[in-house]
VOLO-264559 format. One line per 10 residues: number of its first residue (from 1); their letters; for each residue x, y, z of C-alpha. Coordinates in nm, 3 decimals. Each point is the difference from the previous one (the first is absolute). Layout:
<sites>
NUM> A> X:Y:Z ~ ...
</sites>
This chain:
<sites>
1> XXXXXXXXXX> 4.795:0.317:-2.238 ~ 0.093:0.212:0.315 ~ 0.035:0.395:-0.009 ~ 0.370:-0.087:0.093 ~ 0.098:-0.244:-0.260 ~ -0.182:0.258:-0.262 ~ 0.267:0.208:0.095 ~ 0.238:-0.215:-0.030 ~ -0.086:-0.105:-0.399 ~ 0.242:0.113:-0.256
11> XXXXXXXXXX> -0.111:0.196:-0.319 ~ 0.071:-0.361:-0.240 ~ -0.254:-0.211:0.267 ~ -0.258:0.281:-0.009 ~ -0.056:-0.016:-0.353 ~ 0.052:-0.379:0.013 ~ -0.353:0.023:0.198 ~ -0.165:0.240:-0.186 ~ 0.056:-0.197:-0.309 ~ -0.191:-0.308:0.169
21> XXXXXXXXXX> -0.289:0.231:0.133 ~ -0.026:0.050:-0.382 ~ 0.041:-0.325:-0.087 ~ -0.280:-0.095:0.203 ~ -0.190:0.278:-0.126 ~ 0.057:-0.115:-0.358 ~ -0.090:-0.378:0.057 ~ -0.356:0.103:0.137 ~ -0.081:0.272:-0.275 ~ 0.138:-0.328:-0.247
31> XXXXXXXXXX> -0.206:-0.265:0.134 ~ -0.312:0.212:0.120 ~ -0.023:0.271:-0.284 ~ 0.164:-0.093:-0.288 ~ -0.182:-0.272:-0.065 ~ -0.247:-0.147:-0.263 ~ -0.297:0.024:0.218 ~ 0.037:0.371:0.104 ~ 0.042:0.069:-0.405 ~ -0.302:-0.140:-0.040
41> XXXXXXXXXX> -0.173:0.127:0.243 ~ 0.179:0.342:-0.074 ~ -0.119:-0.029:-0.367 ~ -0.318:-0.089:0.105 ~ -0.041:0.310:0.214 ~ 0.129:0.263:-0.263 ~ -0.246:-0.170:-0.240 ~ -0.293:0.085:0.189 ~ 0.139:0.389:0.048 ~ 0.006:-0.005:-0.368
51> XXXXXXXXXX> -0.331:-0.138:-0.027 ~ -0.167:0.232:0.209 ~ 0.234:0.317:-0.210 ~ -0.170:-0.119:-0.333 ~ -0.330:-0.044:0.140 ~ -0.087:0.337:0.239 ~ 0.004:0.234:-0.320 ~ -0.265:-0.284:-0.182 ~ -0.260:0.030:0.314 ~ 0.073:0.327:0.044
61> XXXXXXXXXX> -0.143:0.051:-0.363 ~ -0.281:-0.252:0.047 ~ -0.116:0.151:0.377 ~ 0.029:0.378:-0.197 ~ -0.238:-0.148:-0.311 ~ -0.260:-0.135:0.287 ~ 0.018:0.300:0.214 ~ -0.088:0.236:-0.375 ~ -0.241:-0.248:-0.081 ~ -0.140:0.035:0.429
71> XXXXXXXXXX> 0.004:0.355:-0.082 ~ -0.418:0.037:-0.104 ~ -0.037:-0.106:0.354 ~ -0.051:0.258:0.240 ~ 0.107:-0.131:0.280 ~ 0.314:-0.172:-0.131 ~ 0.094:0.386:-0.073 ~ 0.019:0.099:0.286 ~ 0.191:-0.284:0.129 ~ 0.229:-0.031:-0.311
81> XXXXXXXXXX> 0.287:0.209:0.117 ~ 0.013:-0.108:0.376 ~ 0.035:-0.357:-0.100 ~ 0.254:0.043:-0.273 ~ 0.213:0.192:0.231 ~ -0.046:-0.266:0.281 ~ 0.069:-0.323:-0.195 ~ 0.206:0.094:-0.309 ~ 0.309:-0.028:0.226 ~ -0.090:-0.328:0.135
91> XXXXXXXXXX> 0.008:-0.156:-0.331 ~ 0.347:-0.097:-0.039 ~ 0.051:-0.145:0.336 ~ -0.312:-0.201:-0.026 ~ 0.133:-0.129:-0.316 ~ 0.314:-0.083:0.106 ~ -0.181:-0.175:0.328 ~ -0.219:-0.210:-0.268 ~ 0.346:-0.093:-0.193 ~ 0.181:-0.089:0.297
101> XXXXXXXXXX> -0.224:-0.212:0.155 ~ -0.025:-0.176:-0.380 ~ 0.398:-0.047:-0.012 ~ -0.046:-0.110:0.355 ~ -0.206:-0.301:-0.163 ~ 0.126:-0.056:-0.237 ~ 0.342:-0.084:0.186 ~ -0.141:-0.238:0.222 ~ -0.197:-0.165:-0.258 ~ 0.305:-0.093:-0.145
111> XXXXXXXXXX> 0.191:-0.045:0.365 ~ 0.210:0.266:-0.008 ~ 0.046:0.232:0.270 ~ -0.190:0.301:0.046 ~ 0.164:0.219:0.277 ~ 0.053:0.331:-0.207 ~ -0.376:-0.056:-0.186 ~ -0.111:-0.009:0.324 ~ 0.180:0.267:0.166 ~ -0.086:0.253:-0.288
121> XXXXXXXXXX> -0.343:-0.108:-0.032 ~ -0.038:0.079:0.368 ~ 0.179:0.329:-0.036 ~ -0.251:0.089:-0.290 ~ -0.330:-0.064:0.202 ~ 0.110:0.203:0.280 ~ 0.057:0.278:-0.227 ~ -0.354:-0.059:-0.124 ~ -0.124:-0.027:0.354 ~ 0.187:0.300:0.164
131> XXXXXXXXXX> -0.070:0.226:-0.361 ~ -0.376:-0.056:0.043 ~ -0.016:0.093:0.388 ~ 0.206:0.245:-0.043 ~ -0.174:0.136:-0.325 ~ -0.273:0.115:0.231 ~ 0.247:0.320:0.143 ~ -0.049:0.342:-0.198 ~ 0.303:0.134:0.061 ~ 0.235:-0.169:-0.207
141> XXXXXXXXXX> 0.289:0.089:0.173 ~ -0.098:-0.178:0.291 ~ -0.135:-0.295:-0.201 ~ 0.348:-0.058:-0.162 ~ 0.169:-0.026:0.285 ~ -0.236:-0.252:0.180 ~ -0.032:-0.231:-0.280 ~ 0.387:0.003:-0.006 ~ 0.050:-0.002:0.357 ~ -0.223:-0.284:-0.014
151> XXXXXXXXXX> 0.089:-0.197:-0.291 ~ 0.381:0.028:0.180 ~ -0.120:-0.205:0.306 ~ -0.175:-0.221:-0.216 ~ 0.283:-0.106:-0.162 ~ 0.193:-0.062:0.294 ~ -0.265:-0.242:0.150 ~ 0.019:-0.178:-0.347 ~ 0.367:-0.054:0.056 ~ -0.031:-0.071:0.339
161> XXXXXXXXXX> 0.238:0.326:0.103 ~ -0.288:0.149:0.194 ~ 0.032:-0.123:0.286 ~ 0.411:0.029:0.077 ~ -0.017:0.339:-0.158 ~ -0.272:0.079:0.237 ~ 0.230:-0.113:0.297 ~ 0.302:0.194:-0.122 ~ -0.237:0.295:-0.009 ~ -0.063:-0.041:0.356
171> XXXXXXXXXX> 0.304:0.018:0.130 ~ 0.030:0.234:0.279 ~ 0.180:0.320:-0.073 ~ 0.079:0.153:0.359 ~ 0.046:-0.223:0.278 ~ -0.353:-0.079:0.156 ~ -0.064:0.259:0.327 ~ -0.217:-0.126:0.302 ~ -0.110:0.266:0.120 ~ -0.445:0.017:0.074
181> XXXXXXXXXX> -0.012:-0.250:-0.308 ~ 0.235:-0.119:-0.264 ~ 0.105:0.183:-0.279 ~ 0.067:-0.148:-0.286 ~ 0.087:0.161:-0.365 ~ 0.138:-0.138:-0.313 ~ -0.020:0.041:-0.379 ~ -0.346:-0.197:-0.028 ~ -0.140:0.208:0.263 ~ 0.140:0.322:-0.182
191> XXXXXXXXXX> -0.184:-0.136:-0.329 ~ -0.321:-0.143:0.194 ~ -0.023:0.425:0.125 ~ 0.070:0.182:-0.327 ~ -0.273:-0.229:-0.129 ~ -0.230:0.057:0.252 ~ 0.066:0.355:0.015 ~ -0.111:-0.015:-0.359 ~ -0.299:-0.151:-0.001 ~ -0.129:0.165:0.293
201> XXXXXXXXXX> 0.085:0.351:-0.055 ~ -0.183:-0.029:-0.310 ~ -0.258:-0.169:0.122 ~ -0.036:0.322:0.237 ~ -0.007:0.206:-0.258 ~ -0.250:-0.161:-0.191 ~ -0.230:-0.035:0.292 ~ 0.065:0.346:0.079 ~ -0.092:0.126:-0.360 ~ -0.329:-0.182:-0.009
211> XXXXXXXXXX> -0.108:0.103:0.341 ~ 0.048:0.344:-0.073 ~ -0.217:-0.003:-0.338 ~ -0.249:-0.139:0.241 ~ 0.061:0.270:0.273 ~ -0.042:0.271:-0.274 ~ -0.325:-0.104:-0.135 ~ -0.160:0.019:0.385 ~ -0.208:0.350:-0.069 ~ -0.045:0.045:0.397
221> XXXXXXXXXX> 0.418:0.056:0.039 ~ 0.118:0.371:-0.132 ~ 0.340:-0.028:-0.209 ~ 0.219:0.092:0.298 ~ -0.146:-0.311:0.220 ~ 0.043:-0.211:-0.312 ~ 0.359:0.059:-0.069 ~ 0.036:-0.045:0.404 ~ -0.149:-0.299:0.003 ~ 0.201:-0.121:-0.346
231> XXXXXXXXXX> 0.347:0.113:0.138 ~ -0.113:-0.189:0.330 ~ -0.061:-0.342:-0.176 ~ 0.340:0.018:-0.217 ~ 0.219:0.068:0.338 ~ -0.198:-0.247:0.235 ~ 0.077:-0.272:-0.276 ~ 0.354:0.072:-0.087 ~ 0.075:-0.003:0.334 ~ -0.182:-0.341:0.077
241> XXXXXXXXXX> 0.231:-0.105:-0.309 ~ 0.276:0.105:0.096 ~ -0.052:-0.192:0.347 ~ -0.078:-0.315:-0.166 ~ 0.342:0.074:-0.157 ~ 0.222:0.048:0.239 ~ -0.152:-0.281:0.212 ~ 0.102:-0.236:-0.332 ~ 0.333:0.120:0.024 ~ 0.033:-0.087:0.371
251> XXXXXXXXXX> 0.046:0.328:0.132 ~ -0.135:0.055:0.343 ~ -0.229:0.229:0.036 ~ 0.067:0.126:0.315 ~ 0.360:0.144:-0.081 ~ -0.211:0.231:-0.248 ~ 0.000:0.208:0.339 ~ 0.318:0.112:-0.022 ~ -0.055:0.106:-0.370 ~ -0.342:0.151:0.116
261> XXXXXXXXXX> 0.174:0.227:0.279 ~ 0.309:0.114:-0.257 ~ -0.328:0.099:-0.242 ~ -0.163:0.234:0.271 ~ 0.352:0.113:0.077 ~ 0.043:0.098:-0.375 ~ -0.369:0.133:-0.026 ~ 0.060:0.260:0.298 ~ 0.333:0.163:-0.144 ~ 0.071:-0.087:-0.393
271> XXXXXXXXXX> -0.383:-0.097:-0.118 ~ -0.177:0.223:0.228 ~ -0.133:0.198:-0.312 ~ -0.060:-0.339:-0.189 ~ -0.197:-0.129:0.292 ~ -0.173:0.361:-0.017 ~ -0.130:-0.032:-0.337 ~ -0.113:-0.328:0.069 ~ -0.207:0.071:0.277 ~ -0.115:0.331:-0.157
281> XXXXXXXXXX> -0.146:-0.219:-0.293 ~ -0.194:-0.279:0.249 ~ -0.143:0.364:0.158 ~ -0.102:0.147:-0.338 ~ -0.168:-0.346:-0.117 ~ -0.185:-0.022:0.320 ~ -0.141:0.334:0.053 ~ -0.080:0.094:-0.387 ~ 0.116:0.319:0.003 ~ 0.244:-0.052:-0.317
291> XXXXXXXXXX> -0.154:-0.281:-0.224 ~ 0.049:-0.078:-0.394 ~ -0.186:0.248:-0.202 ~ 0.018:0.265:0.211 ~ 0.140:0.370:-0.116 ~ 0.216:0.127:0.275 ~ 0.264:0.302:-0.034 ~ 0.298:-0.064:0.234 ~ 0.327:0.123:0.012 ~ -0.061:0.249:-0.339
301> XXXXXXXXXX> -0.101:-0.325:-0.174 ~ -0.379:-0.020:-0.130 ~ -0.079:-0.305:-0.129 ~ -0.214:-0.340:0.019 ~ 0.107:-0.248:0.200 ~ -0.008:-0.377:-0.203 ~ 0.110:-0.192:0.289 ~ 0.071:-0.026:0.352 ~ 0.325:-0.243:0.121 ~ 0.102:-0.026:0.374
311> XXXXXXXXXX> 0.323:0.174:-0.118 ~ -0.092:0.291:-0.221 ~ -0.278:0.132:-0.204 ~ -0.046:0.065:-0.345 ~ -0.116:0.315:-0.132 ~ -0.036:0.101:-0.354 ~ -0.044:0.322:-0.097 ~ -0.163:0.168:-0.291 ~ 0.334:0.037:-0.225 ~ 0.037:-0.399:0.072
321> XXXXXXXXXX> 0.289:-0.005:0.197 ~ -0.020:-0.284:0.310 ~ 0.072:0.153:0.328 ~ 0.093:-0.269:0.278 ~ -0.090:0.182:0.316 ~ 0.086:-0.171:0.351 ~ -0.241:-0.123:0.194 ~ 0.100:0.250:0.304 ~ -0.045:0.317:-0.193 ~ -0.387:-0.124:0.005
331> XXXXXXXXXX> -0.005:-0.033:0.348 ~ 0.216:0.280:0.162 ~ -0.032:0.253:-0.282 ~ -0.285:0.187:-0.123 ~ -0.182:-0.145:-0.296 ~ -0.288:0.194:-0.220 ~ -0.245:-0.309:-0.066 ~ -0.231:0.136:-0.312 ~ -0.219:-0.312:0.011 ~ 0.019:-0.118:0.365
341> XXXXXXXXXX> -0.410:-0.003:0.017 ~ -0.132:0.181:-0.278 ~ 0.152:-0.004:-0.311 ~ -0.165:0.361:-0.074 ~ 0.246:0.303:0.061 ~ -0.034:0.360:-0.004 ~ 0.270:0.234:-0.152 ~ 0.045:0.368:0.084 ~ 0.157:0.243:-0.283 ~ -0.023:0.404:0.088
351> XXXXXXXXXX> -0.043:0.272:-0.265 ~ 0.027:0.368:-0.013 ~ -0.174:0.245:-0.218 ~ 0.019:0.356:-0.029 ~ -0.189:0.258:0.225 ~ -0.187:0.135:-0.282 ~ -0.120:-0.295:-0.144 ~ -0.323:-0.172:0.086 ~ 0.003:-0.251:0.327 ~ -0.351:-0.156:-0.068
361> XXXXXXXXXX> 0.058:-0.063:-0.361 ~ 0.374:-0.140:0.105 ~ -0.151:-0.258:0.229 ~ -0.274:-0.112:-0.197 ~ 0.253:-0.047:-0.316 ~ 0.251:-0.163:0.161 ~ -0.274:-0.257:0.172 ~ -0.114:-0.074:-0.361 ~ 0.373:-0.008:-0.129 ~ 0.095:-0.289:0.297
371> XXXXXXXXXX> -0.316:-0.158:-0.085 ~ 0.080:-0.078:-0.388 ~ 0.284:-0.194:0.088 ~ -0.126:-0.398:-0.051 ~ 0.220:-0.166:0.303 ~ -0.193:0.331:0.240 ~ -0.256:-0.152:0.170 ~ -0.353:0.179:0.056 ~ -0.091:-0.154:0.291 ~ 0.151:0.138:0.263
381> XXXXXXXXXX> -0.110:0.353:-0.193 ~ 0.328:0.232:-0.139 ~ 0.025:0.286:0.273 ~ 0.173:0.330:-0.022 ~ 0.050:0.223:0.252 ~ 0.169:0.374:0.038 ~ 0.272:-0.066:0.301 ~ 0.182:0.332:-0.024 ~ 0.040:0.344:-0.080 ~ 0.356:-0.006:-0.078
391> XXXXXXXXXX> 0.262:0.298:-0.085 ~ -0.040:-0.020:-0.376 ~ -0.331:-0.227:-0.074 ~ -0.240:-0.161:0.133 ~ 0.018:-0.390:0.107 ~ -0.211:-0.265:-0.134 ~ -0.017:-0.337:0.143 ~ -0.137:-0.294:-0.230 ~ -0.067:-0.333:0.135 ~ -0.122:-0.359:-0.168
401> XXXXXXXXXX> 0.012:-0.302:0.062 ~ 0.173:-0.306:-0.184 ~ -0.020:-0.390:0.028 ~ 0.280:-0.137:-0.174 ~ 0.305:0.118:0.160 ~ 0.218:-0.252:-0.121 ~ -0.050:0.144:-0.326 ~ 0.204:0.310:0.104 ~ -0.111:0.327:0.137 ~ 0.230:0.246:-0.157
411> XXXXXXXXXX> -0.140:-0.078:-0.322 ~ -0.339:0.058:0.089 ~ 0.074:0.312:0.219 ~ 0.163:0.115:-0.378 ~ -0.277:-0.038:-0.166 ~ -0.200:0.156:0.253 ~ 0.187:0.300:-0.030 ~ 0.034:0.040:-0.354 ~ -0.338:-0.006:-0.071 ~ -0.062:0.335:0.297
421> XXXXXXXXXX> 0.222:0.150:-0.152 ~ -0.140:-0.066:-0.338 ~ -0.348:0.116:0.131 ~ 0.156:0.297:0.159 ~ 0.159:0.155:-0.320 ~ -0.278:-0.065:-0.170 ~ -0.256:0.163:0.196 ~ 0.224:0.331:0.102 ~ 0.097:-0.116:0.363 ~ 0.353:0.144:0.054
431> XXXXXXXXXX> 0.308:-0.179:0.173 ~ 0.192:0.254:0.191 ~ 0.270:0.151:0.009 ~ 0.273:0.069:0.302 ~ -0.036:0.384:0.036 ~ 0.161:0.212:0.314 ~ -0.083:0.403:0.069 ~ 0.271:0.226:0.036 ~ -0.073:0.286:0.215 ~ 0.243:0.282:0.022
441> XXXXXXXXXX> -0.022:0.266:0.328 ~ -0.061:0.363:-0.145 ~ 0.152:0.157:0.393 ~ 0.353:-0.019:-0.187 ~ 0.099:0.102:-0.286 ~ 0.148:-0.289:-0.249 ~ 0.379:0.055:-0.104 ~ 0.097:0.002:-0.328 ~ 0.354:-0.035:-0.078 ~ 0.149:0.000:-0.397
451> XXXX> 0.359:-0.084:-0.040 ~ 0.194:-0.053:-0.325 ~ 0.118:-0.311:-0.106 ~ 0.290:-0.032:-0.215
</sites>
């Protein structure tokens, strides 16, 4: 019927025709469904699934007597677990693919069809086939969705829909554009990239996360040249993913220029600290100077650093608060590295005593005093020297040496001075006091004036 005479139809001839679309329809689900031979079969079927139901909780009881009764052997221990979790939930299926296959049989035995045994018994051992291959995945995310994804175009092969749902897929969404190459994208190609994209990103990061355990146990590279080398790996093959991609998708690679030239354009106004920092963190991974373990002081933050990104880097300091310094403060700004080549630092405290009291006894106590102090080490020796000979006592300079900076030096400097100024009071070394002289010119007399106050 033409698009003109469709117009043309009145409301009563319209539904004259849809009533013999669903006659039609009617007379084939009659003849084709409702008959004796798809109740059999039908019955047949549902038999089996009720088979199987009443006999999975009977094995599962029998398997968990022989795995207790496995359980003196050492080996099955170990193995126990894994296989229980890997076959329990193939049970049912294979059941039902044992009692399908039976009905199947049994129906042609006595020559009656066996489409929808068939069908179903099919259905069941792909199941079993895609539930063991994909059994194999640890994540189970992952695994789920494969063995669904999977079982989904196994049942439209079964059915014979593959194929036409395939070409409907393919359709082309845009018109096709000659230009270099053809370009071609549709649904199919959509799915064929987000599946790709999948897989290979992951399999990036997987490769990526066993080459750098490898890189880290190589005792010739220092930390800094490890996590270079790591960070190197992971971008070189996300990229070469990415490629791969884009190339699946049919996008040509050369109008990526365009893209490329807006990204510079965006790096050298709105990302130009971004691209900074990024740089900043190649520098500080090549030359060393900042590297994971390291105490550094920057910016009124002392801390340790834990680890060293191309963006920032993380510094945790001794009241456990996580400091994410940029990259560029490293490299333009000054940093105090505590255990850039030796982790053994020297700290500096100054101390004054009176004039009266006595300087060789005050050095040798307070030598003693930083020397009882466990985390002071005794090699380089404690030194104290006098620096000064100030207004109102005399200055003391003591100097040791720790090797643990990381554990704080505050503390220890505390403890340090505690203890001289335990050892001081003890052994009658004074601190000062502030004390100023007065003198008053005798060439004048001083005048004394009383008023009263009321």
């Amino acid at each position: 019927m033409s698009y003109l005479q469709t117009e043309e139809l009145v409301p009563e001839e319209l539904l004259a025709e849809a009533q013999d679309i669903g006659g039609h329809v009617y007379s084939w689900f009659q003849t084709q469904v409702l008959t004796t031979d798809t109740a059999i079969q039908l019955a047949t079927v549902l038999g089996a699934i009720f088979l199987a139901i009443l006999l999975r909780p009977i094995l599962l009881n029998i398997f968990s007597h022989l795995a207790d009764q496995g359980q003196k052997i050492a080996a099955f221990k170990k193995w126990r677990e894994p296989l229980a979790k890997y076959f329990t939930p193939l049970l049912f299926p294979a059941l039902l693919f044992v009692f399908f296959n039976g009905a199947q049989v049994g129906l042609l035995a006595y020559e009656y069809p066996a489409v929808i045994a068939r069908i179903a018994g099919s259905l069941a051992a792909a199941y079993v086939v895609i539930r063991l291959v994909t059994g194999f995945i640890a994540e189970p995310f992952w695994s789920r969705t494969l063995a669904q994804l999977a079982w989904v175009l196994a049942a439209l092969n079964i059915f014979g829909w593959l194929q036409p749902v395939l070409e409907f897929l393919n359709k082309p969404l845009v018109p096709t554009i000659n230009s270099g190459g053809e370009v071609h994208f549709s649904i199919l190609i959509g799915l064929q990239g987000v599946l790709l994209a999948i897989v290979l990103l992951w399999l990036a990061n997987r490769i990526s996360g066993m080459l750098r355990i490898r890189v880290e146990k190589l005792p010739s590279l220092t930390p800094s040249v490890q996590l270079l080398l790591s960070k190197a790996i992971q971008i070189t093959l996300t990229t070469v993913a990415v490629i791969i991609i884009l190339s699946s998708l049919n996008v040509p690679l050369g109008s990526l220029a365009l893209l490329g030239g807006a990204l510079s354009f965006g790096i050298g106004f709105g990302l130009q600290r971004i691209f900074a920092n990024l740089i900043s963190g190649v520098i500080l991974l090549m030359d060393r100077s900042i590297k994971p373990g390291d105490v550094i002081e920057v910016d009124n933050t002392y801390g340790r650093v834990t680890s060293l990104g191309l963006r920032y880097t993380s510094v945790v300091t001794r009241d456990q608060k996580e400091h994410l310094i940029p990259n560029e403060s490293f490299v333009t700004g000054k940093v105090v590295n505590w255990s850039f080549t030796d982790p053994v630092v020297r700290i500096k405290h100054k101390i004054g005593i009176a004039y009266h009291s006595d300087v060789h006894k005050a050095i040798a106590l307070t030598v003693e005093a930083a020397k009882s102090i466990d985390r002071v080490l005794t090699d380089p020796p404690v030194v104290c020297q006098l620096r000064e000979f100030a207004d109102s006592a005399v200055i003391l300079e003591v100097r040791f040496w720790i090797k643990d900076s990381h554990n704080g030096v505050g503390n220890v400097s505390s403890k340090v001075m505690l203890a001289i100024w335990d050892s001081f009071h003890q052994n009658g070394i004074d601190f000062p006091f502030p004390q100023r002289d007065v003198n008053l010119s005798s060439k004048q007399p001083i005048e004394v004036k009383i008023t009263n106050s009321k």
